[in-house]
C-alpha atoms as one frame of an Amber mdcrd trajectory, in Angstrom:
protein
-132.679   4.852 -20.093-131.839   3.375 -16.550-128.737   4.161 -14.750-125.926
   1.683 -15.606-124.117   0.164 -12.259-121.178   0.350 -14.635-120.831   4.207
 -13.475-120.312   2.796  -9.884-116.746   1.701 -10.466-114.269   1.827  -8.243
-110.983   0.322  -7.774-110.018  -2.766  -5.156-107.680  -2.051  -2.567-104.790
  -4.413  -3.346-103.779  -6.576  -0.169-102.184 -10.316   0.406-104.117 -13.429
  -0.376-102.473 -15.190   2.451-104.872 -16.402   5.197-107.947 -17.443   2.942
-110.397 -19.267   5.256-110.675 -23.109   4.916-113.164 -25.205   3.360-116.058
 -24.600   4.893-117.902 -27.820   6.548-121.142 -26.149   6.140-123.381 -22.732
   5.592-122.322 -20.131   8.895-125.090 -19.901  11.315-128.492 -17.942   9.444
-131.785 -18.735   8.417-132.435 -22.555   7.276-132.443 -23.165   3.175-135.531
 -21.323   1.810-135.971 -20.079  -1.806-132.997 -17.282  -1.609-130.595 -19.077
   1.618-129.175 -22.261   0.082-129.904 -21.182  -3.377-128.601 -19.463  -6.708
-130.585 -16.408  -7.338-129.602 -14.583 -10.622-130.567 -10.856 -11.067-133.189
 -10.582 -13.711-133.151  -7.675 -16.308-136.070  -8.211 -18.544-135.330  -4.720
 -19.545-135.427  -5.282 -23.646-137.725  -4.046 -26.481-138.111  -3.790 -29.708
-140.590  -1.578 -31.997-143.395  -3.577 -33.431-143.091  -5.742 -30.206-146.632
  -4.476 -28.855-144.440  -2.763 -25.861-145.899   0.363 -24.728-142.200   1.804
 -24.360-142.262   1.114 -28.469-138.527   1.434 -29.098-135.412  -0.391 -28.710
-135.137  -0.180 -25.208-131.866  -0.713 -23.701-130.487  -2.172 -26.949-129.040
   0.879 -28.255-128.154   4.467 -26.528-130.702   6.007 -29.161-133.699   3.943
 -28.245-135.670   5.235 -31.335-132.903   4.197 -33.789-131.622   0.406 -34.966
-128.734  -0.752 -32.669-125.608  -0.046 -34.821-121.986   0.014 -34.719-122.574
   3.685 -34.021-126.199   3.255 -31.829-124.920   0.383 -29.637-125.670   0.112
 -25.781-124.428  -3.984 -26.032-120.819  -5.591 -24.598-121.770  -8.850 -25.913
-124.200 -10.178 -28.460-126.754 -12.910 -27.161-127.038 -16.510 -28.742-130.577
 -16.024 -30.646-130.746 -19.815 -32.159-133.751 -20.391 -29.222-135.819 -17.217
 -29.585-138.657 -17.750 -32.186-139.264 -13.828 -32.826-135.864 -11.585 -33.979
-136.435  -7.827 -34.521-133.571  -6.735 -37.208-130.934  -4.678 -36.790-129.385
  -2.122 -38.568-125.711  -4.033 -37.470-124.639  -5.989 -40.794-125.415  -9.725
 -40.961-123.398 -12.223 -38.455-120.220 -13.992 -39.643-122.372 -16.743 -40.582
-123.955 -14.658 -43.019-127.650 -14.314 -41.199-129.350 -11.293 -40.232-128.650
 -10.043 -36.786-131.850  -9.541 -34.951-132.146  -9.118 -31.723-134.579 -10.494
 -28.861-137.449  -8.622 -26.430-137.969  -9.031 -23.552-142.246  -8.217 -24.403
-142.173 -11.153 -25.673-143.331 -14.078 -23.685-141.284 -16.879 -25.214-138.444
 -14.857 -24.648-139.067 -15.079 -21.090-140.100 -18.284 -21.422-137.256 -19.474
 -22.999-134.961 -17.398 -20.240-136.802 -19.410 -17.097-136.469 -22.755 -18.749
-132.622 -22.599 -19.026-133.025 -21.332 -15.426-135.109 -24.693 -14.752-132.262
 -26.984 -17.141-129.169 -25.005 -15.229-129.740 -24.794 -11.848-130.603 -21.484
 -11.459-133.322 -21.033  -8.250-134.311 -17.912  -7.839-134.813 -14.872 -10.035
-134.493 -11.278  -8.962-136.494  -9.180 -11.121-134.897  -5.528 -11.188-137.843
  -2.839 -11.225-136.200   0.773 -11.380-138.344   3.845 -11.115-141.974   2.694
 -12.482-143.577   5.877 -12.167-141.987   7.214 -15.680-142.531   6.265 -19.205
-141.291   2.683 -18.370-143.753   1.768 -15.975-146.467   0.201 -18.424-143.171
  -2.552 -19.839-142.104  -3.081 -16.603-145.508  -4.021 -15.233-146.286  -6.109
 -18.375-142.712  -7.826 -17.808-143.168  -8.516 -14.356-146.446 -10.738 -15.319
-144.125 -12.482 -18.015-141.588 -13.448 -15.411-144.429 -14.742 -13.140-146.023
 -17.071 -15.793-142.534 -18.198 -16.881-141.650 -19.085 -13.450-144.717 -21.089
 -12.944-144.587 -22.383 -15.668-140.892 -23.444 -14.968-141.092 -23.980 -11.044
-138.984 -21.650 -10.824-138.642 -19.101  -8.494-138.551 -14.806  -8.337-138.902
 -11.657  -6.444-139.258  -8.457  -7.390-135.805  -6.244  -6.673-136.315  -2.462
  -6.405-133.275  -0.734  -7.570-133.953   2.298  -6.146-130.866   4.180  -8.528
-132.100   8.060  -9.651-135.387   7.391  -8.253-136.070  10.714  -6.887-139.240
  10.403  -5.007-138.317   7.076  -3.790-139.731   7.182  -0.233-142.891   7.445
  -0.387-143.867   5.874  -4.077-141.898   2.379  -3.591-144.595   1.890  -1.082
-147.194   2.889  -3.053-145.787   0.628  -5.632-145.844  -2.197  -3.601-148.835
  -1.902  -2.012-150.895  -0.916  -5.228-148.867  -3.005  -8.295-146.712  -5.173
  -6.758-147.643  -6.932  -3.902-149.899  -9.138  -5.832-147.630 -11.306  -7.076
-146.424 -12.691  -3.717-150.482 -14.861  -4.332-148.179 -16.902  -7.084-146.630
 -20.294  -6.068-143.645 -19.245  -7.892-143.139 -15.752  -5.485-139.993 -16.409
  -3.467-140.319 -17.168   0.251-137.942 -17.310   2.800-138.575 -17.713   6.480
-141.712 -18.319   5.617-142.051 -13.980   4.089-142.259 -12.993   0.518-138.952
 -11.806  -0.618-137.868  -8.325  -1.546-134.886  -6.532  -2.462-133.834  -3.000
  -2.278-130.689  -2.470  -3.725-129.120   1.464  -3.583-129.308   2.440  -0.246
-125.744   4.220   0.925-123.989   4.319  -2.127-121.779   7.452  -2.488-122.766
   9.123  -5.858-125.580  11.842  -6.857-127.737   8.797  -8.000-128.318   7.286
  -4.584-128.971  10.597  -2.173-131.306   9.802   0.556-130.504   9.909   4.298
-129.835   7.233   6.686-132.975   7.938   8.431-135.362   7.649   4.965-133.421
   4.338   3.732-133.890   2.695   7.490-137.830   3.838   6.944-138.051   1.667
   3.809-136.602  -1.061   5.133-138.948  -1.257   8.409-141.568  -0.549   6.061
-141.375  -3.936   4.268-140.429  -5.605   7.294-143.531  -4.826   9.230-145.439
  -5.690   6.117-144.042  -9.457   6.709-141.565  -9.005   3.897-138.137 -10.413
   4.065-135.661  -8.074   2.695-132.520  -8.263   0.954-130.297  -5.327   0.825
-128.326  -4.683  -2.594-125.460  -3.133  -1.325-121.904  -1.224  -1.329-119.294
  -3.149  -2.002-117.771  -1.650   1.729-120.957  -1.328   3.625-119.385  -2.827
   6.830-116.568   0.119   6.809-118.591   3.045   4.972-115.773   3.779   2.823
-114.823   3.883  -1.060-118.140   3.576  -2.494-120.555   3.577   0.724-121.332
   7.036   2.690-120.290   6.355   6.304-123.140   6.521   8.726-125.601   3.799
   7.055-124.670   1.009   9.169-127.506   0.842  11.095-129.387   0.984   7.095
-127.532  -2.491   6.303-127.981  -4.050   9.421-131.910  -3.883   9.330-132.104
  -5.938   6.093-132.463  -9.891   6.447-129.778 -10.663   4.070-126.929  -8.446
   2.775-125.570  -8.765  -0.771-122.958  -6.687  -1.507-122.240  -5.615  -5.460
-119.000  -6.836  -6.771-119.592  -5.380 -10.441-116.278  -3.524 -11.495-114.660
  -4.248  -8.159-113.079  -7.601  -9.702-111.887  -8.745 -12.671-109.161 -11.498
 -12.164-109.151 -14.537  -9.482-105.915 -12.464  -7.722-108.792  -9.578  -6.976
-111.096 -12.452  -6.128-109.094 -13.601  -3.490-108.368 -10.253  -2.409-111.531
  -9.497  -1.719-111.774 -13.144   0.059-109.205 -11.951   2.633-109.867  -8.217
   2.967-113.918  -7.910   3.031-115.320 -10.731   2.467-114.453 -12.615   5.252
-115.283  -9.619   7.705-118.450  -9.448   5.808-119.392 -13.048   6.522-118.542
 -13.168  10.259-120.281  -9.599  10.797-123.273 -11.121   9.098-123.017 -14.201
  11.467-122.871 -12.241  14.674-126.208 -10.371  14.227-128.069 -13.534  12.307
-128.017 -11.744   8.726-127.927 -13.737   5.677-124.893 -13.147   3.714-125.566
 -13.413  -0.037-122.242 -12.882  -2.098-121.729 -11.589  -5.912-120.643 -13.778
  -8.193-119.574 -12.324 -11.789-119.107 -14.258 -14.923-117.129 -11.407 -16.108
-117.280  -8.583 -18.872-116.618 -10.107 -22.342-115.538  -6.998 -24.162-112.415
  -6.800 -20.777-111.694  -9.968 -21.278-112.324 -11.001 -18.122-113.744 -14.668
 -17.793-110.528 -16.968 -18.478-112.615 -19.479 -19.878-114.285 -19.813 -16.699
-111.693 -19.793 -14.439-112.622 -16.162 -12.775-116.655 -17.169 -12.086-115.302
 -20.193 -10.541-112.737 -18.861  -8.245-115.375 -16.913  -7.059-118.011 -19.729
  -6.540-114.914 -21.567  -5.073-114.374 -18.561  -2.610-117.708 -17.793  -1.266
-118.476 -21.635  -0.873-115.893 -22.278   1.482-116.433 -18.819   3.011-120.007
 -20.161   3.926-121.995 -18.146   2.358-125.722 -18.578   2.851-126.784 -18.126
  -0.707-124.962 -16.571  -4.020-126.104 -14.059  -6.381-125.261 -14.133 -10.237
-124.642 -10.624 -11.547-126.679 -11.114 -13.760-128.297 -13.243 -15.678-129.260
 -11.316 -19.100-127.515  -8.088 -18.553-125.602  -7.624 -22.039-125.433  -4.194
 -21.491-122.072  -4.556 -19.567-121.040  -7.906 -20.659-121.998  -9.940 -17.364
-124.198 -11.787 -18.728-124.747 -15.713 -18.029-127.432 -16.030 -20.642-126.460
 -17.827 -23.887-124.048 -15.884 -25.505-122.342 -15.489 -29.125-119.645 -18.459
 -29.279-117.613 -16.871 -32.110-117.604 -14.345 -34.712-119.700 -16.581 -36.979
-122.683 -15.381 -34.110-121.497 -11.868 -34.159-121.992  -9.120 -36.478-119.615
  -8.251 -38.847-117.740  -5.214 -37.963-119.184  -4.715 -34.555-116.265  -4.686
 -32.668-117.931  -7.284 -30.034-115.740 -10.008 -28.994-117.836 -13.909 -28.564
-116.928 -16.599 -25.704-113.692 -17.210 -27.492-112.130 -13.833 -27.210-108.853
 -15.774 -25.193-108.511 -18.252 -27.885-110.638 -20.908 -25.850-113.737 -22.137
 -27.525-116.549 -22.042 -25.144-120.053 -23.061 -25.937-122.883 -20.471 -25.386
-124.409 -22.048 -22.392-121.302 -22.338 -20.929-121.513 -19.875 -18.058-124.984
 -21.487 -17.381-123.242 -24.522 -16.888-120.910 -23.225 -14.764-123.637 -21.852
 -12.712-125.204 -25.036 -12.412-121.545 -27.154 -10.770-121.450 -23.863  -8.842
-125.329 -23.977  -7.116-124.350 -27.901  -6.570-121.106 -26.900  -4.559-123.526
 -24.325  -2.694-125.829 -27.186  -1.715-123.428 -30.164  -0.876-124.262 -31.895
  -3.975-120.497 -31.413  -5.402-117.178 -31.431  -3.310-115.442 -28.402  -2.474
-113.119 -28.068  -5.278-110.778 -24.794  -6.877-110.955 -26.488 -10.053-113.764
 -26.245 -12.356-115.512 -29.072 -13.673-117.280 -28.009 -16.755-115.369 -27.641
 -19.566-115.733 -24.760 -22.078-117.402 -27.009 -25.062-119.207 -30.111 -24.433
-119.992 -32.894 -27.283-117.343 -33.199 -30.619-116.051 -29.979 -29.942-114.480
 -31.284 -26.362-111.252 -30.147 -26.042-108.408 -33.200 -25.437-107.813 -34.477
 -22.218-104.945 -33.194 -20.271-101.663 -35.289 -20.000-100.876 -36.547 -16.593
-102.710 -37.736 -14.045-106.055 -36.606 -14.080-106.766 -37.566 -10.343-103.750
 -35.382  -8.992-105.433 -33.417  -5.964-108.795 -34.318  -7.158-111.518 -34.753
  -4.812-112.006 -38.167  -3.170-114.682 -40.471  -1.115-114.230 -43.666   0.940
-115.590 -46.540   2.590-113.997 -45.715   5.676-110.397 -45.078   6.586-108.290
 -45.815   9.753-106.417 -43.166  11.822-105.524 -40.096   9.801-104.767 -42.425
   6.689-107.638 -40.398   5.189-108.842 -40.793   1.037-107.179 -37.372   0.012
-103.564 -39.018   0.583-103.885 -41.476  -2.555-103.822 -38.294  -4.688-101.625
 -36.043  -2.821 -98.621 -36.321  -5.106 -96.970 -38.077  -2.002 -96.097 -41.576
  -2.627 -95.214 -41.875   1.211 -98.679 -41.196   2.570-101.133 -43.098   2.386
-104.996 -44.062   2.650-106.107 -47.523   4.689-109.776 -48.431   5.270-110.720
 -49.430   8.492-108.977 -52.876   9.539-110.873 -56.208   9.196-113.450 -54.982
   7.591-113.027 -55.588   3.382-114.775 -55.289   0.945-113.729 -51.548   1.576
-113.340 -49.062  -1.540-111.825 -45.661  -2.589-112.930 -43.332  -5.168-111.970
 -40.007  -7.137-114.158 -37.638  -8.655-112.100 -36.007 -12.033-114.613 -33.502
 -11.752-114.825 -34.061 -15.339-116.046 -37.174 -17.996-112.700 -38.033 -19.500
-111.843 -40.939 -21.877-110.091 -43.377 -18.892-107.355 -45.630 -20.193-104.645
 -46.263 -17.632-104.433 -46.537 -13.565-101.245 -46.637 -11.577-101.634 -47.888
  -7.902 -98.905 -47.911  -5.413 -98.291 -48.722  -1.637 -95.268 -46.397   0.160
 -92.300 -47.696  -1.565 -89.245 -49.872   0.193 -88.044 -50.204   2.642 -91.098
 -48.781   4.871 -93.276 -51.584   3.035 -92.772 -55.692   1.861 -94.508 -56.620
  -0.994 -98.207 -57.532  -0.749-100.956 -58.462  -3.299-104.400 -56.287  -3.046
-107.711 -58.368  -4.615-109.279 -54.765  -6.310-112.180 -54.217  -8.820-112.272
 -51.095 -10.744-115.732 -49.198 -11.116-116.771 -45.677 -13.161-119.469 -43.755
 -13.379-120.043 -40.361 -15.335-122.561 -39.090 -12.374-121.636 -40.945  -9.322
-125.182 -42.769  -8.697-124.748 -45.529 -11.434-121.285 -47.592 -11.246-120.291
 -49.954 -13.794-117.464 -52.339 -14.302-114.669 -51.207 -16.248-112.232 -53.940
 -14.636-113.211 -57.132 -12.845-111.374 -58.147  -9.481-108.071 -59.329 -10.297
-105.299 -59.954  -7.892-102.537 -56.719  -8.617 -98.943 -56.926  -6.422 -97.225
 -54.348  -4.956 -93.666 -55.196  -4.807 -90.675 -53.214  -3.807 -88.692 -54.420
  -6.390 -90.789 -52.548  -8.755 -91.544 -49.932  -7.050 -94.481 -51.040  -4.776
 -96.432 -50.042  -8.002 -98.852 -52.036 -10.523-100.190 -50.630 -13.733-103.788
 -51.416 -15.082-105.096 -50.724 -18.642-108.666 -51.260 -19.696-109.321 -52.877
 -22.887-110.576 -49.559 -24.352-110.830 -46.159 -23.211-114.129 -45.389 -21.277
-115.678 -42.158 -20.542-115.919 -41.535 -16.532-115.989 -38.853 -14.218-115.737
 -40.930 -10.966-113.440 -43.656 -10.234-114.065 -46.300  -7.711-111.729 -49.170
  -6.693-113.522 -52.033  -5.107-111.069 -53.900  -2.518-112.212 -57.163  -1.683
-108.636 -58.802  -0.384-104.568 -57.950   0.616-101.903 -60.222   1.550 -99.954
 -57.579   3.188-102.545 -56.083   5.771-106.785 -56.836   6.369-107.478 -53.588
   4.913-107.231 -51.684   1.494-104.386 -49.226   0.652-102.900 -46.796  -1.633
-100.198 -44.387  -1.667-100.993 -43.192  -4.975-104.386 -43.743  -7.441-103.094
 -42.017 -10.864-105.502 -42.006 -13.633-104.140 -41.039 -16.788-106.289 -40.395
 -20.860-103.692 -42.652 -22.218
């Protein structure tokens, strides 16, 4: 059975979150977008079988710690149980039936639809890239993991999708000398696919192992920096899978590997068990990360962050609110690319792949815990979702934002909308605005500053992104209040869209006054409510001043 990363743990120093880095306006300097910079690359298992499959391996491989025994409540390798309502091929279990009362069988990853199915929710949630791990091949593994590599490569062609292959180098004792036999006899083929990851115009590989300090991970300095030229003269571009503390060869990286990390072309460091709550995510934000990034940017290395959904059976993932922090974190940090540990790793519970919503998809008397272990219902491909707002914010396609815009369930089963004002601190966009009387001040909270559009120039408009579809009712506007401000009337039209490409009209333009008698305030509230995401408010005239304004846009469910 392959070494679990899980026996890497180690504990993260505790420090102040004060001084975490601004938004960033754009990547740090590195290599220009390719298939792993700009991107969302996931790290690919594929490491499943079943008996009867047609797998050479012919067991249950890496479903249970007995691989030639049924998974069980007392043969169980799993910390979470996957969604199989996709999969057209189950192998059964010898776990009792699911909560629902059907049998629980479990996915392989021999089987091509599985695979199949795996890259098409890669194509559907945004996911670019996928790493495919490939431990030791020389054993009695080899023959799957060959078989599964040409799987992922038809999936991902199938899918224009990308992948790489990802040597994780952990208890491979001859390592040295057979990875390059490996990839000059078995693996370098697949770089002839469209779907083989390029960046900088090389084929992509990753190494990931090289100065970690445990038994598993033993070679010198000198034979990890021969690898790693190796590829690179071979044209390859190479990603390092590294310590967590590479850059100070402490805690869980041997000193004296520096000159190891700095020959790869990108540097992702491993995050697994080093986090587990958004205070250790910004932690790590002030402490390493940041270091990480600008020692990165001074010697033109990519930097390629971790980003963890969370372990389901610690009850990690807040409903989302720890994978986001992180996504939130390395984004303005300026990352060139993220990594998603992992994608169908159910072995330790960090999985992204759909996943058991409830005990009704688990089986009874397993002792696994489903996407509602906190009491939040989340649907299965809710982490996939996540991933997918999270690779937009990567690429510019979704403002910076701490505040995740997915909710846990999507359709009927959508939670309520929050009371209050839904645009509070939201993201906004503009026309134009005059001065430093900027967008962001209509939903500061601050009725005394203010956004104006340039002067003269109407029609001029304002909008808010809610960073969710919620059931609009109600706006307030409001101009600074008296005596800094007379009355005025403002001519605005009010415009939503769930996607931000295709406005409609949810209020025609209608004369609204500000006056200080009430508060420089006017209500508006549509005639039913409508479901929007972004708000836009058309100004087309104001008695008061040639220009539109706002102290306050508040956008409230009711």
């Amino acid at each position: 059975m392959g070494i679990s990363r899980r026996s890497l743990l180690l504990t993260a120093a505790a420090a102040s979150t004060a001084g975490l880095l601004p938004a960033a306006s754009a990547r740090a300097a590195g290599s220009p977008p390719g298939d792993v910079v700009g991107r969302i690359t996931v790290g690919y298992q594929g490491w499943f079988a079943c008996p009867g499959d047609g797998a050479p391996i012919n067991g249950w491989w890496h479903w249970s710690q007995d691989w030639s025994h049924a998974p069980s409540p007392g043969n169980n390798a799993l910390r979470a149980w996957p969604d199989m309502r996709e999969y057209t091929a189950g192998h059964r279990t010898a776990y009792g039936p699911l909560g629902d009362g059907t049998p629980a069988v479990l996915f392989s990853s021999y089987d091509q639809q599985t695979v199949d199915t795996h890259f098409r929710w890669m194509r559907e949630y945004g996911c670019d890239t996928a790493a495919l791990q490939r431990f030791n091949p020389n054993g009695g593994e080899g023959a799957t993991r060959d078989a599964v590599t040409a799987k992922v490569r038809s999936a991902a062609e199938a899918n224009d999708r990308k992948f790489y292959v990802m040597y994780d180098v952990s208890g491979w004792t001859s390592m040295q000398e057979e990875i390059k036999a490996d990839w000059t006899d078995r693996m370098s083929r697949h770089t002839a696919s469209t779907a083989y990851a390029r960046q900088n115009g090389m084929p992509v590989v990753g190494i990931w192992g090289f100065g970690f300090a445990d038994a598993n991970h033993p070679w010198s300095p000198a034979a990890c920096l021969d690898v790693v030229t190796w590829f690179r003269a071979r044209g390859c571009y190479v990603t390092g899978g590294v310590p967590t503390y590479w850059r100070t060869g402490v805690n869980d990286s041997r000193p004296g590997y520096l000159d190891v990390y700095h020959a790869f072309h990108m540097i992702s460091p491993w995050m697994v068990g080093r986090i587990g709550t958004t205070a250790d995510a910004d932690r790590f934000l002030t402490n390493v990360q940041q270091g990480d990034q600008a020692d990165c940017n001074a010697r033109g290395i990519d930097y390629q962050p971790c980003v963890l959904p969370g372990d389901v059976s610690e009850r990690q993932r807040a409903h989302g609110d720890f994978m986001w922090r992180q996504f939130y974190n390395t984004v303005r940090l300026g990352a060139q690319g993220l990594y998603i540990s992992m994608f169908d790793e159910f072995n330790e519970g960090n999985q992204i792949a759909k996943t058991a919503e409830s005990a009704a998809m688990l089986p009874a008397g397993s002792g696994l815990l489903a996407l509602d272990e906190d009491g939040t219902a989340c649907s299965s491909d809710y982490y996939l979702r996540l991933t997918a707002d999270g690779g937009r914010m990567l690429k510019g396609q979704l403002a910076l934002t701490p505040v995740r815009p997915t909710p846990p369930t999507t359709g009927g089963t959508t939670p309520p909308p929050p009371a209050g004002d839904l645009a509070l601190r939201r993201p906004t966009a503009e026309s134009s605005h005059t001065q430093v009387y900027g967008s962001g001040n209509a939903v500061d909270g601050d009725f005394d500053s203010y956004w104006e559009s340039a002067n003269n120039a109407l029609p001029q408009w304002i909008q808010v992104d809610l960073q969710t579809v919620y059931p609009v009712r109600r706006l307030v506007l409001a101009v600074p209040p008296a005596p800094a401000w007379a009355a005025r009337t403002q001519t605005v039209a009010v415009l939503g869209s769930t996607d931000g490409t295709a406005f409609t009209t949810l209020a025609g333009a209608a004369g609204y006054r500000f006056d200080p008698a009430t508060g420089n305030t006017a209500g508006l509230t549509l005639p039913a409510a409508v479901q929007t995401r972004y708000l836009r408010l058309q100004f087309t005239g104001n008695t008061g001043w040639p220009a539109g304004q706002l102290s306050a846009l508040q956008v409230f469910a009711q």
